[in-house]
N, C-alpha and C positions, 0 to 999 in steps of 0.2 A: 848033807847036813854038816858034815863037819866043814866043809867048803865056808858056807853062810857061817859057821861058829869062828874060823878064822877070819872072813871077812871080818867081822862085826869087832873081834880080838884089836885087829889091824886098826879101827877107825877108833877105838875109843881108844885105844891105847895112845896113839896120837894125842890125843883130844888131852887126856887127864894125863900131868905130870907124875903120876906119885900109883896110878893104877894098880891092882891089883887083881884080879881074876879068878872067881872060884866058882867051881862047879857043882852044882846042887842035883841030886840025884835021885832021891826019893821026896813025897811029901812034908814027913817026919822030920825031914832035914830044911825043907824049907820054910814049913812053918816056926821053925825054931828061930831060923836064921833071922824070917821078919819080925819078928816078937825081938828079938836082940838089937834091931837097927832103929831108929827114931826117926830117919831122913831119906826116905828111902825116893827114889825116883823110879817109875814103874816104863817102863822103855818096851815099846811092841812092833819089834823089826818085819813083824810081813807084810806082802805085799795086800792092797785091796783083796783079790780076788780068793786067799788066803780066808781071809777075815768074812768076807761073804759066807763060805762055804762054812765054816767053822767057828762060828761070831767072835765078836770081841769080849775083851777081857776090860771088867768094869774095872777105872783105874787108872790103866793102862795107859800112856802116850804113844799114836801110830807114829812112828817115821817109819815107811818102807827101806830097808835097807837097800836099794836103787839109790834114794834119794836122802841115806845118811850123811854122806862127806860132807852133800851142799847145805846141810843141815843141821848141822853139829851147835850152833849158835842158840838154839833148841835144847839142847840136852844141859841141863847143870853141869859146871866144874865141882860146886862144894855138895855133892849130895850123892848118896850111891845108888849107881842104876844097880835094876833088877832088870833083867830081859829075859821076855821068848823072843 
């Protein structure tokens, strides 16, 4: 896990000049956080087989993280991802 949280670090961080990175840890915290954002972009880095077993998350945009770098054209510059 931490593996996939610094890939994912590594490719957006690239991606958005100005990035920032914060980790959200309980519920509480993250319902807050989305009540506080107005733009938010809903970013779901697993793979299919992931998402099979465990469904998707209404909302959500898959990019498997395999197929993030080539895919970045995808992901907004002006709006802040939320990711699993």
């Amino acid at each position: 896990m931490k593996r996939l949280v610094t890939l994912l670090f590594a490719a957006l961080s690239t991606f958005a000049q100005d990035s920032t990175v914060r980790k959200i840890t309980d519920a509480e915290e993250l319902e807050k956080f989305v009540k506080e954002q107005s733009n938010l972009f809903y970013l779901d880095v697993r793979e299919p087989k992931e998402i099979a077993e465990l469904g998707a998350l209404k909302g959500y945009v898959n990019i498997p993280l395999g197929e993030l770098e080539k895919r970045l054209a995808e992901v907004p510059r002006d709006r802040t991802i939320l990711t699993v």
